[in-house]
C-alpha positions as a Markdown table, in Angstrom:
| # | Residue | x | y | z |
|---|---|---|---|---|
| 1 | Unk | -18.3 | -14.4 | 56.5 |
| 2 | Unk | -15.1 | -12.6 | 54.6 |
| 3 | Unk | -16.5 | -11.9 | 50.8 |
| 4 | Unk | -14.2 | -11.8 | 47.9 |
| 5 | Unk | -12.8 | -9.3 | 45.7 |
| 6 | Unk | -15.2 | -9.3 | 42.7 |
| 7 | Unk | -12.6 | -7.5 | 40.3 |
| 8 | Unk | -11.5 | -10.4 | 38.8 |
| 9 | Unk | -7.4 | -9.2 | 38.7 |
| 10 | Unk | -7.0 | -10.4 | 34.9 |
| 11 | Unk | -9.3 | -7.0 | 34.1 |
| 12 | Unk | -7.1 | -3.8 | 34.8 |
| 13 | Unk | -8.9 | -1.5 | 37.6 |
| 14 | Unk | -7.2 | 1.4 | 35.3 |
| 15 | Unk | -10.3 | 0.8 | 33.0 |
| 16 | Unk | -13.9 | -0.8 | 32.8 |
| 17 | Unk | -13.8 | -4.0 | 31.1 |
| 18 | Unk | -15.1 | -4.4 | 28.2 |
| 19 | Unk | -17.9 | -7.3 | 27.6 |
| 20 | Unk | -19.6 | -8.6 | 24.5 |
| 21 | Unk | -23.3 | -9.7 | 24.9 |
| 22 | Unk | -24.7 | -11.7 | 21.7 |
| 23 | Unk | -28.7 | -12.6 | 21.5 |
| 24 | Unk | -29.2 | -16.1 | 20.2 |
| 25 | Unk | -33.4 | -15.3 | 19.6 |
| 26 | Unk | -34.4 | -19.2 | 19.2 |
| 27 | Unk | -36.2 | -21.5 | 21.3 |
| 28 | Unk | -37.6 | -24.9 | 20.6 |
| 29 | Unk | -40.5 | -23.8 | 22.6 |
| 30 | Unk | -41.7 | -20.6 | 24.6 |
| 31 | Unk | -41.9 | -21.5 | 28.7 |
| 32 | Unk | -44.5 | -20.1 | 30.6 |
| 33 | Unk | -43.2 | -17.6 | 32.5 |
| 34 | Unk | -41.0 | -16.4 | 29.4 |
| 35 | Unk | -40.9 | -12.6 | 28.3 |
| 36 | Unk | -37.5 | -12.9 | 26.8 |
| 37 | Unk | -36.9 | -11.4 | 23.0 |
| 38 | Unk | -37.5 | -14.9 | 21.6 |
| 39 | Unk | -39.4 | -16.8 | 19.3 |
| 40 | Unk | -40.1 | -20.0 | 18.1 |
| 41 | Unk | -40.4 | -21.5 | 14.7 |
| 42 | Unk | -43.8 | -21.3 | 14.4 |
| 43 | Unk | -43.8 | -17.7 | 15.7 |
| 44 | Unk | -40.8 | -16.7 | 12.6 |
| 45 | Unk | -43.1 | -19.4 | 9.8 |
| 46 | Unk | -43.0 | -16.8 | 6.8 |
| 47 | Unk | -40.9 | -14.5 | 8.0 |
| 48 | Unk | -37.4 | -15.3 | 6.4 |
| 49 | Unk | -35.4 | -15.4 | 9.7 |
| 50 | Unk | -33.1 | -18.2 | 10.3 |
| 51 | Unk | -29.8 | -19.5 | 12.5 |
| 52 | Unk | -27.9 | -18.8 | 9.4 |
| 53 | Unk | -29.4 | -15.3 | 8.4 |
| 54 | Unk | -29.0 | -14.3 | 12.3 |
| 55 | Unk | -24.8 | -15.3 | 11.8 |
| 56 | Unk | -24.9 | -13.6 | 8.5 |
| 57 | Unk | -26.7 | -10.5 | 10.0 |
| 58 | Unk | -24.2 | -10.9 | 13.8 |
| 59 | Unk | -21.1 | -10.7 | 11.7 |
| 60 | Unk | -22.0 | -7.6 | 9.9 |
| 61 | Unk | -23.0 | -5.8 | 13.3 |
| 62 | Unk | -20.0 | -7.3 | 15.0 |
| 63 | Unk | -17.8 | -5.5 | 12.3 |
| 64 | Unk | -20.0 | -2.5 | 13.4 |
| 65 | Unk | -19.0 | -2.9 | 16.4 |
| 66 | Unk | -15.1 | -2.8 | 15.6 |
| 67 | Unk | -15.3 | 0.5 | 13.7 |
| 68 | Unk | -17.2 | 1.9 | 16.5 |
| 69 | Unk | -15.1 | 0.9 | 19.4 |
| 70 | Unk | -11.9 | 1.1 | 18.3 |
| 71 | Unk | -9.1 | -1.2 | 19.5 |
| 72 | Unk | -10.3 | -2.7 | 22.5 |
| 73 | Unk | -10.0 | -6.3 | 23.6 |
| 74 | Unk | -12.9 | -8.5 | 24.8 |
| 75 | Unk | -12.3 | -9.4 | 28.2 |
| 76 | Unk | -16.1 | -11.5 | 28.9 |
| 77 | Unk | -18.5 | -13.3 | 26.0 |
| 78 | Unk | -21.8 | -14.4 | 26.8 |
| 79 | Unk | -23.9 | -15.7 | 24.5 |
| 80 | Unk | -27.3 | -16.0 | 25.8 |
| 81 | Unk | -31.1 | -16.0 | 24.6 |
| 82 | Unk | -33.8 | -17.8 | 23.8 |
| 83 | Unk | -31.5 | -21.2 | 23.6 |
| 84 | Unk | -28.0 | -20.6 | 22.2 |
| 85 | Unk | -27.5 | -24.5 | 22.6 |
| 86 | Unk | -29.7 | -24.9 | 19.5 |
| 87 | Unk | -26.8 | -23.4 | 17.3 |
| 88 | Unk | -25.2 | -26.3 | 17.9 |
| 89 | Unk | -21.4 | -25.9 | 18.9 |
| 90 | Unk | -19.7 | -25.1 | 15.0 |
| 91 | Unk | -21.9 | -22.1 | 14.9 |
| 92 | Unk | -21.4 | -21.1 | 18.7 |
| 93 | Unk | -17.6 | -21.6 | 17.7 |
| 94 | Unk | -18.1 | -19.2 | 14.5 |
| 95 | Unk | -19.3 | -16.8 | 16.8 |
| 96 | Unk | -16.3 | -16.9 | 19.0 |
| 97 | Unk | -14.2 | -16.8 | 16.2 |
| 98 | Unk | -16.1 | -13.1 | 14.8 |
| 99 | Unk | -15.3 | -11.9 | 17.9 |
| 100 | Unk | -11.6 | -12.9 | 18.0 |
| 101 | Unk | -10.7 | -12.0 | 14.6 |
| 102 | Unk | -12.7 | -8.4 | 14.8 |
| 103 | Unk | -11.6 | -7.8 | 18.5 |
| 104 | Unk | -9.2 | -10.3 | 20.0 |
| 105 | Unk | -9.4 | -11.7 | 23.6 |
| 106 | Unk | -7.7 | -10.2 | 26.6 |
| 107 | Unk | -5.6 | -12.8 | 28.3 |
| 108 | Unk | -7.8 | -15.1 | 30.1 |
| 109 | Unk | -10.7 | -13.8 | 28.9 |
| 110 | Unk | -14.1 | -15.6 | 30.0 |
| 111 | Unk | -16.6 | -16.9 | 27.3 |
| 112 | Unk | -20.0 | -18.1 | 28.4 |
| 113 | Unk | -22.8 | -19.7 | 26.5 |
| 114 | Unk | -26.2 | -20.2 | 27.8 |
| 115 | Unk | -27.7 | -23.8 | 27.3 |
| 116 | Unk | -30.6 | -25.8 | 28.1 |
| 117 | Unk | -30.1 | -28.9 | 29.4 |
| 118 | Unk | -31.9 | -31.0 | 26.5 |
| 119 | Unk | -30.3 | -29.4 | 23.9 |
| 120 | Unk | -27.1 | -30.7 | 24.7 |
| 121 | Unk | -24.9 | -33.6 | 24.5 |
| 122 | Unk | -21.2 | -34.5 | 25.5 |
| 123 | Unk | -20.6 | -33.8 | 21.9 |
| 124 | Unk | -21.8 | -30.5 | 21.9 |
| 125 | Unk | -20.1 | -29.8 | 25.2 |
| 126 | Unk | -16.6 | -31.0 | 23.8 |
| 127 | Unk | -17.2 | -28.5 | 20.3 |
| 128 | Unk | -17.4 | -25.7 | 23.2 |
| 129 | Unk | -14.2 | -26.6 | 24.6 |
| 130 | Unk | -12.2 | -26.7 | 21.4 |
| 131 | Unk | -13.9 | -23.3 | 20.4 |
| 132 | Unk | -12.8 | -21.7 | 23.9 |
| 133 | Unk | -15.6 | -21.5 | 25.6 |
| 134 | Unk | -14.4 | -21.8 | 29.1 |
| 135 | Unk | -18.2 | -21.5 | 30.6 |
| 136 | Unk | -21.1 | -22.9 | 30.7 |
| 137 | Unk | -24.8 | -21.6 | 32.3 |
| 138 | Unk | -27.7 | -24.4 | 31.9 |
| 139 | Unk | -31.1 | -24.0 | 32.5 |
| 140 | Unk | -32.4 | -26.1 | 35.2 |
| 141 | Unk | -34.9 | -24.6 | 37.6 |
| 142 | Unk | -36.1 | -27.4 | 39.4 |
| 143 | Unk | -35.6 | -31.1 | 40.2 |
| 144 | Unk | -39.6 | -31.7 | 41.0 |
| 145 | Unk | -41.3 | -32.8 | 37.7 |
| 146 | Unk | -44.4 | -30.9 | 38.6 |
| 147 | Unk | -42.7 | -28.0 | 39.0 |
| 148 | Unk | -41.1 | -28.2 | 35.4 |
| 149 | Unk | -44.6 | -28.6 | 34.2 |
| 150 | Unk | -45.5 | -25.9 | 35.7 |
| 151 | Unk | -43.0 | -23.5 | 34.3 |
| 152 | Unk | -43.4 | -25.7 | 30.6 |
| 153 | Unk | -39.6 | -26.6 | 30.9 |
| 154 | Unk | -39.4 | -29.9 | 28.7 |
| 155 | Unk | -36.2 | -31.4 | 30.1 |
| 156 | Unk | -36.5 | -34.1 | 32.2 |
| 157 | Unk | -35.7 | -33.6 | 35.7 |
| 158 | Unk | -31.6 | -35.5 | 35.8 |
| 159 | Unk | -31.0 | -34.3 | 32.4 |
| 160 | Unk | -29.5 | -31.1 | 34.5 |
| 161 | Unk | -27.6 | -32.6 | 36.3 |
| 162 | Unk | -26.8 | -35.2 | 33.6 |
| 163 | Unk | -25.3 | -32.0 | 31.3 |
| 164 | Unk | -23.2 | -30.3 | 33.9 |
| 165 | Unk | -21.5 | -33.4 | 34.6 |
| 166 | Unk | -21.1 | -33.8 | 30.7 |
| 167 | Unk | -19.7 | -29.8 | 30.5 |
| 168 | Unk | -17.1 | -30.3 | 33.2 |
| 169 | Unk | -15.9 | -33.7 | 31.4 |
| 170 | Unk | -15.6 | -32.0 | 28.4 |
| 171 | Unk | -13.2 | -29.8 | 30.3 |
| 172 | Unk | -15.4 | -26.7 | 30.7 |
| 173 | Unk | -13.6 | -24.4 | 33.5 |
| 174 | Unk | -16.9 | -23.3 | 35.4 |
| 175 | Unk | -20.3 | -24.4 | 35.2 |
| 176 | Unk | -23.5 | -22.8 | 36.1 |
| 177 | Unk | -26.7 | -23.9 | 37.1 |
| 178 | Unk | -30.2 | -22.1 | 37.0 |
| 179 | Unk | -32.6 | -22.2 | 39.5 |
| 180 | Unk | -36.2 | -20.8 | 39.5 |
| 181 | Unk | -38.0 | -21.0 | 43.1 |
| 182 | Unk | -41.2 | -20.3 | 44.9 |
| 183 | Unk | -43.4 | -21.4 | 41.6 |
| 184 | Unk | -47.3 | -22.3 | 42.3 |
| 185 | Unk | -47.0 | -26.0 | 44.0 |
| 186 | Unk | -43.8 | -25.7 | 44.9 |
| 187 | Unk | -42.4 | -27.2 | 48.4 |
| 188 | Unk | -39.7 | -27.1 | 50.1 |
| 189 | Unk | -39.0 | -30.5 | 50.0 |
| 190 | Unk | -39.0 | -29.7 | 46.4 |
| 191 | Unk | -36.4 | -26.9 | 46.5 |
| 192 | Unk | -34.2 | -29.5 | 48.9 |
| 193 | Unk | -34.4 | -31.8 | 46.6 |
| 194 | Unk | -33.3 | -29.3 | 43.6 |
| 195 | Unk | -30.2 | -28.1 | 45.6 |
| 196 | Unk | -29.2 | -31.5 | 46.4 |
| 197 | Unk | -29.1 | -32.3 | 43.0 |
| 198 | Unk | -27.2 | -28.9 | 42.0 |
| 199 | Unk | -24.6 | -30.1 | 44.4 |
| 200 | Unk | -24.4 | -33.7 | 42.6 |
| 201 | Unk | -23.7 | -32.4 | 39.6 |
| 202 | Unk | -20.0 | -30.7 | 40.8 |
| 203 | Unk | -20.8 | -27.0 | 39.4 |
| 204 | Unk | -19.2 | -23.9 | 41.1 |
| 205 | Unk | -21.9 | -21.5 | 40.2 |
| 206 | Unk | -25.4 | -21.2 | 41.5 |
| 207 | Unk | -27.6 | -18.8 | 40.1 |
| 208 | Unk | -31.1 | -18.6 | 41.9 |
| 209 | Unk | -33.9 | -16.1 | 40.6 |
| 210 | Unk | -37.7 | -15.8 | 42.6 |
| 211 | Unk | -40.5 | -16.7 | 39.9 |
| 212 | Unk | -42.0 | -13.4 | 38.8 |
| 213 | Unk | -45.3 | -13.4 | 37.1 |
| 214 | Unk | -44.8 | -11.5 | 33.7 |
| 215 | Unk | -47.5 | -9.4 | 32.4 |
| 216 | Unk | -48.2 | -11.1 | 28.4 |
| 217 | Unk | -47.0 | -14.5 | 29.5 |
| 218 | Unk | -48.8 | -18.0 | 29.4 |
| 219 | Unk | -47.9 | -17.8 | 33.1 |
| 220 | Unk | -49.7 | -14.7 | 34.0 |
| 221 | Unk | -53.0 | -15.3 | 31.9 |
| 222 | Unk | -53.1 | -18.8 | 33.9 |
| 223 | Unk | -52.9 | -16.7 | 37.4 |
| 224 | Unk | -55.6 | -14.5 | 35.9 |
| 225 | Unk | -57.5 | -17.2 | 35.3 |
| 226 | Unk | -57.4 | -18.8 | 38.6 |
| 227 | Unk | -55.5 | -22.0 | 37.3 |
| 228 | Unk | -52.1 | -21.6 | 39.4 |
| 229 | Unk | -52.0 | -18.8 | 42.6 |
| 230 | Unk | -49.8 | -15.9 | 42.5 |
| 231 | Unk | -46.5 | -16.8 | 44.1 |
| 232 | Unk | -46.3 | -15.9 | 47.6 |
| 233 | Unk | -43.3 | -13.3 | 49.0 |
| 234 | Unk | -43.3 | -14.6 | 52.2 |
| 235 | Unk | -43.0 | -18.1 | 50.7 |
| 236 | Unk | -39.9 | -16.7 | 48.2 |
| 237 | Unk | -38.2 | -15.3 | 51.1 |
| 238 | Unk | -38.5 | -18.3 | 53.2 |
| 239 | Unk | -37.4 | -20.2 | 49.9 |
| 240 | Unk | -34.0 | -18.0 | 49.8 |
| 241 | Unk | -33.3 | -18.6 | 53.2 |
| 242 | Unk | -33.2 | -22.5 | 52.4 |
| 243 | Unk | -31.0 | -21.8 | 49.3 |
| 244 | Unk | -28.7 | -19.3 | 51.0 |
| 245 | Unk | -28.1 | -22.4 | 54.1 |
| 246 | Unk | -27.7 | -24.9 | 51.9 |
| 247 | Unk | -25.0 | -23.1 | 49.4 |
| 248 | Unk | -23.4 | -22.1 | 52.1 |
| 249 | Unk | -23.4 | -25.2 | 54.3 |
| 250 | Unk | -21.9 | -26.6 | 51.1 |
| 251 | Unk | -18.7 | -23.6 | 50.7 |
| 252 | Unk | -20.5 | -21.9 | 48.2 |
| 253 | Unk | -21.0 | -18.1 | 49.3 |
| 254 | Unk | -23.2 | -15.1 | 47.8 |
| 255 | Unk | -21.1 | -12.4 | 45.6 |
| 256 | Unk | -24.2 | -10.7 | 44.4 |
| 257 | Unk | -28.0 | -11.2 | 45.7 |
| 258 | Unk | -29.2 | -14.2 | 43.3 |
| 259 | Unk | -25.6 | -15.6 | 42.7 |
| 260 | Unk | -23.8 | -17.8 | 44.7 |
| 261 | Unk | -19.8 | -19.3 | 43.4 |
| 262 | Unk | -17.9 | -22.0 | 45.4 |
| 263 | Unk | -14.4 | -19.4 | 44.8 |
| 264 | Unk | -13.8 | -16.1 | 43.3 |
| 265 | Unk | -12.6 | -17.5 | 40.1 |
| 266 | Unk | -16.2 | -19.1 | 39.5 |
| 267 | Unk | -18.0 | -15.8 | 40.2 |
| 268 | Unk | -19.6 | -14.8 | 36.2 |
| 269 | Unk | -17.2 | -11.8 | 35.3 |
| 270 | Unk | -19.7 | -11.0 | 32.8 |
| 271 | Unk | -22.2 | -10.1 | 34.9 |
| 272 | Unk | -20.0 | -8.5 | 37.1 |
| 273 | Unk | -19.2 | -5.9 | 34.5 |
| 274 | Unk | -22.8 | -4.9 | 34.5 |
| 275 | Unk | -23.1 | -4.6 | 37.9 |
| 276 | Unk | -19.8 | -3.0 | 38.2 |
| 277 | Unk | -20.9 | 0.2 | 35.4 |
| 278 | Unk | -18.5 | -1.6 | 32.8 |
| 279 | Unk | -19.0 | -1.3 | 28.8 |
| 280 | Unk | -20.4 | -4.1 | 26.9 |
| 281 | Unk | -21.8 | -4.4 | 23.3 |
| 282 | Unk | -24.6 | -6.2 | 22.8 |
| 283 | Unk | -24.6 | -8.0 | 19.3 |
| 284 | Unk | -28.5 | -9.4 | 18.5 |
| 285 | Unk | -32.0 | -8.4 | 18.2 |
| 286 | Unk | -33.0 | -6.8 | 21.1 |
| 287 | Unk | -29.6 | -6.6 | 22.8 |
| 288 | Unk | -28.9 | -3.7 | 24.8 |
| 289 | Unk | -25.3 | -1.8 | 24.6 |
| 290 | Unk | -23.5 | 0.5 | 27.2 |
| 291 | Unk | -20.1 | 2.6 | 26.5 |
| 292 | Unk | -19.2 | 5.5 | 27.9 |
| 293 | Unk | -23.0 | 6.2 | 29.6 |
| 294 | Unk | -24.5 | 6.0 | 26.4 |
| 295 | Unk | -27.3 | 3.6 | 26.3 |
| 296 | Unk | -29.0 | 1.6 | 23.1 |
| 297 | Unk | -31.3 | -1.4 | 21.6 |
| 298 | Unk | -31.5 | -3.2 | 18.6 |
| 299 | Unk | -34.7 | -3.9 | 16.8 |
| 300 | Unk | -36.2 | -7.4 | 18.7 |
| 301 | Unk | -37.4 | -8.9 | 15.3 |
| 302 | Unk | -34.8 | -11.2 | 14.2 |
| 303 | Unk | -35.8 | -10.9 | 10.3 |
| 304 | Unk | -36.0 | -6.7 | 10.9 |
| 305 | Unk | -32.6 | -6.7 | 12.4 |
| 306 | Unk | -30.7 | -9.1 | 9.7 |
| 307 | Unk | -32.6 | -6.6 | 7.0 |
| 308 | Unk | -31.5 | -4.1 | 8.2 |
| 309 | Unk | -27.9 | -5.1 | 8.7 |
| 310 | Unk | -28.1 | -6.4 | 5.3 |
| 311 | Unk | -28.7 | -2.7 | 3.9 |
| 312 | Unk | -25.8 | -1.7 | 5.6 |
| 313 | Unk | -27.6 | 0.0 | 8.1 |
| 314 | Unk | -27.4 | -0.2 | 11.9 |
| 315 | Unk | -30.0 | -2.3 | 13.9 |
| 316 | Unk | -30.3 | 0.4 | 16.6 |
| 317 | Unk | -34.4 | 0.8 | 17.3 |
| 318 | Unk | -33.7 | 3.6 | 20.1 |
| 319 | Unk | -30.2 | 5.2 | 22.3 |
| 320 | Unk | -30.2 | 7.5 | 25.7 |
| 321 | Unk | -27.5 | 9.2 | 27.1 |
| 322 | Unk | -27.5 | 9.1 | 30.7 |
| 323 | Unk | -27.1 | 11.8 | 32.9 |
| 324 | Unk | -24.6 | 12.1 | 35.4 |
| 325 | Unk | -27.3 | 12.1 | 38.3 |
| 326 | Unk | -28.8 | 8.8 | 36.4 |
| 327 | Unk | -25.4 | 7.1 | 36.3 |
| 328 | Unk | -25.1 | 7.5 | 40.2 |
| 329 | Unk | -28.5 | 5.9 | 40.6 |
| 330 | Unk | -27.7 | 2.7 | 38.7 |
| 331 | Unk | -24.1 | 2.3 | 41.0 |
| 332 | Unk | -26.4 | 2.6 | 43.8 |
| 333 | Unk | -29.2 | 0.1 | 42.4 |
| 334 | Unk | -26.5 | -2.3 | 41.4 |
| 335 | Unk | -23.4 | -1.8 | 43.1 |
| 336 | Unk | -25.6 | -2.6 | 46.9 |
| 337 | Unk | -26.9 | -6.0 | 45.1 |
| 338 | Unk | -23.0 | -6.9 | 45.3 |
| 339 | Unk | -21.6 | -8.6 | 48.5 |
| 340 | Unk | -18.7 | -6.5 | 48.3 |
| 341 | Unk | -21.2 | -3.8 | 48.4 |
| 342 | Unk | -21.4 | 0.1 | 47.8 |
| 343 | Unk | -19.0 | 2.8 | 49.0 |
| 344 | Unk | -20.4 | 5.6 | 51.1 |
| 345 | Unk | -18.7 | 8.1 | 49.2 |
| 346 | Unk | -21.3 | 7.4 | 46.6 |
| 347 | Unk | -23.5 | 9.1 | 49.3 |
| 348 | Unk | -24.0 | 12.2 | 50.7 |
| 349 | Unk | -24.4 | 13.1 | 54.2 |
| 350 | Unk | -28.4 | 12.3 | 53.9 |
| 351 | Unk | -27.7 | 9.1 | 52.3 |
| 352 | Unk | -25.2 | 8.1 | 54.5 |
| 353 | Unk | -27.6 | 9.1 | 57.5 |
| 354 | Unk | -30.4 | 6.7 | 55.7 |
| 355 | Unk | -27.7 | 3.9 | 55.7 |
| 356 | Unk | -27.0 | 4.1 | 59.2 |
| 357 | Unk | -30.7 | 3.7 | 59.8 |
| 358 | Unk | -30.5 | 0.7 | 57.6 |
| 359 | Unk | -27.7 | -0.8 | 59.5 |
| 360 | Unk | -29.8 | 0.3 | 63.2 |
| 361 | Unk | -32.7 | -2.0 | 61.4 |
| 362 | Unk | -30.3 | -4.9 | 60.3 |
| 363 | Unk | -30.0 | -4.5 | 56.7 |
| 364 | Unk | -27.0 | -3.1 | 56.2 |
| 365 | Unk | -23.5 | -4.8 | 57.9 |
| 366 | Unk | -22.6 | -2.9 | 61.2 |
| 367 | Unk | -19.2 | -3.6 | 60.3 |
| 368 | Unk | -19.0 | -3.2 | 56.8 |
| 369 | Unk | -20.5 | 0.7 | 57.2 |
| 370 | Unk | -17.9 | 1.2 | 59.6 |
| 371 | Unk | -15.0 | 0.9 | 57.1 |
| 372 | Unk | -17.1 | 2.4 | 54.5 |
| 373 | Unk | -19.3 | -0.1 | 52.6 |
| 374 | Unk | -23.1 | -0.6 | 52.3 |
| 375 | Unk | -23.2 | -4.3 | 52.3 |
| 376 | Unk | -26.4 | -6.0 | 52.3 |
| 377 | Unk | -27.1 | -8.5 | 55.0 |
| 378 | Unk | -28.8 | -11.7 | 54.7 |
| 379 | Unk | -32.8 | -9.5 | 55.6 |
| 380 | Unk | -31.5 | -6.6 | 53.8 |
| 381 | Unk | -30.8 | -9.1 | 50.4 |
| 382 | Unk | -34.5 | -9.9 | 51.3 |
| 383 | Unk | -35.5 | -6.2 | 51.0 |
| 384 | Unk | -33.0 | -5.1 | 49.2 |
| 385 | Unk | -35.3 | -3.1 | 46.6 |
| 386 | Unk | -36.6 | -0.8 | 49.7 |
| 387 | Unk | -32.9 | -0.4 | 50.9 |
| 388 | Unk | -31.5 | 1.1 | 47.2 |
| 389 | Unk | -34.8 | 3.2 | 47.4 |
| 390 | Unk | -34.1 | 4.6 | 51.4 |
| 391 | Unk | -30.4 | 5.4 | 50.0 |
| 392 | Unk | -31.7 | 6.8 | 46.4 |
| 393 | Unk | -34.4 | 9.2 | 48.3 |
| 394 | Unk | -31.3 | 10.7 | 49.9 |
| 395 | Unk | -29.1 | 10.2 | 47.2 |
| 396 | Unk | -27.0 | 13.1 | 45.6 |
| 397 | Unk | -29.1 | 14.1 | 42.5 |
């Protein structure tokens, strides 16, 4: 199968683009298989944090921001979390408009928001479409009711499918759809049943992660217990087999390991930058920033970070500058997870040697390494951890 051109051509190959991440911290609820920088009401009781202290305290570092950066237009926004949706769509749209007036948007600049499916409404979808949003990413994870249980999601199992069709109605350009599989009492029946519902709902994004058991989570302390098994990896890879047939079957085709886009226009630009070694600022407790390979973090705390900001003092808990030899790694760890995949000049002759093993053992496209491209095949995106580690052990350094 011919992949696309992942550099979306409304971002100038004469320089990264330039993405702005912002950290909505708020949940209803905390899933069970959740170790994301969020918390829930009970969890901030006390504490002084609120939506409104978090826009107060996101303004302030988004002017920061400006200063630091310089003239620069925002070619991707992606709001995610915790659950941006609960904002509601005037805040999400004073967001957006901070980032316009402090920035400005390149032309046809892509501006997602992250949104779970019962926090939504066509209302809310339309508010995103006046503000100019122009994408949308809803959690669904599974169809199967006991599977939602399982992961503590509380929507119910249409309401998915039920919000995406709301989104595009509204007149959102691209929507996105989450998937979680191989979770404890899954089947695949189950999954089947998921993806046929995905493609009910019209989206042109697919975005489909393997359950991972996170240590501190309700999740793992139930697998401790002996309440749910550990998910299987024969089962997972089985599992993204099925998802990778039936995507495909229905036009949809891989652009980067979990992700899956019925075009090149649907492929998430955002996340492309990241995998591409682009810049992004992270606005938010707990986001993480990139420019220039210089790496930092805000404070998580959502209370800490608005006090500080408040002092007129940057949120930044910790920075690293990476090397040279640690900025090859990370094109190597990311760039092969791409189906466009990873230039051999990136290699040296050992690394090169260690992908022509890869490609003798099926991993790596026959074809692809002959015109000078790792690209992953379906068994390498399987074992695609162990490939980047073969190439990295013979990586230049």
């Amino acid at each position: 199968m011919a992949h696309w051109d992942v550099v979306s051509p409304a971002v100038p190959a004469s320089r990264p683009p330039f993405g702005i991440y912002v950290h909505v911290p708020f949940c209803a609820a905390r899933c069970g298989y959740c170790d994301f920088n969020t918390y829930t009401p009970s969890e901030l009781d006390g504490s002084g944090a609120s939506p409104d202290g978090w826009l107060t305290a996101l303004r302030r570092e988004l002017a920061l921001a400006a200063r630091t950066v310089g003239p620069r237009a925002v070619d991707t926004v992606f709001v995610g979390g915790g659950t941006p949706s609960l904002l509601g769509a005037q805040r999400l749209g004073e967001v957006l408009s901070v980032i316009r007036s402090e920035f400005g948007l390149a032309p046809g600049a892509e501006v997602t928001t992250e949104s779970n499916p019962e926090s939504t409404s066509p209302e809310f979808f339309a508010g995103l479409a006046e503000a100019g949003f122009t994408r949308v990413s809803l959690g669904m994870q599974s169809a199967a009711p006991h599977v939602l249980r399982v992961l503590d999601r509380r929507h119910t199992p249409g309401r998915a499918v039920a919000a995406a069709r709301e989104a595009r109605a509204a007149g959102i350009g691209h929507v996105n759809l989450d998937l979680i599989y191989a979770t404890p009492g899954e089947t695949n029946d189950d999954l089947r049943s998921s993806l046929d519902a995905v493609l009910s709902a019209g989206v042109d994004h697919v975005s489909a992660y393997s359950l991972i058991v996170e240590d501190g989570t309700a999740l793992a302390r139930r697998v401790s217990r002996g309440e749910l098994p550990a998910p299987d990896d024969d089962v997972a890879a089985e599992r993204y087999e099925l998802i990778d047939d039936v995507l495909s079957g229905a036009g949809f085709s891989w652009y980067e390991v979990s992700n899956w886009a019925s075009s090149p226009d649907a492929a998430c630009r955002h996340n492309l930058g990241y995998w591409l070694d682009g810049d992004w600022w992270g606005a938010g407790p707990g986001a993480h920033s990139h420019l220039d390979g210089a790496r930092w973090w805000n404070v998580k705390h959502p209370a800490r970070y608005a006090a500080l900001l408040g002092a007129g003092e940057p949120p930044e808990a910790g920075r690293e500058e990476l090397t040279t030899a640690e900025r090859a790694t990370e094109r190597v760890m990311l760039g092969l997870r791409l189906a466009t995949g990873l230039p051999l000049v990136l290699l040296d002759d050992a690394g090169r040697a260690a992908a022509a093993r890869a490609a003798d053992e099926g991993l790596l496209d026959p074809g692809a390494l002959a015109a000078g491209r790792a690209v992953l095949t379906r068994r390498g995106r399987l074992l695609a951890d162990g490939v980047v580690q073969d190439l990295l052990a013979a990586a230049p350094v």
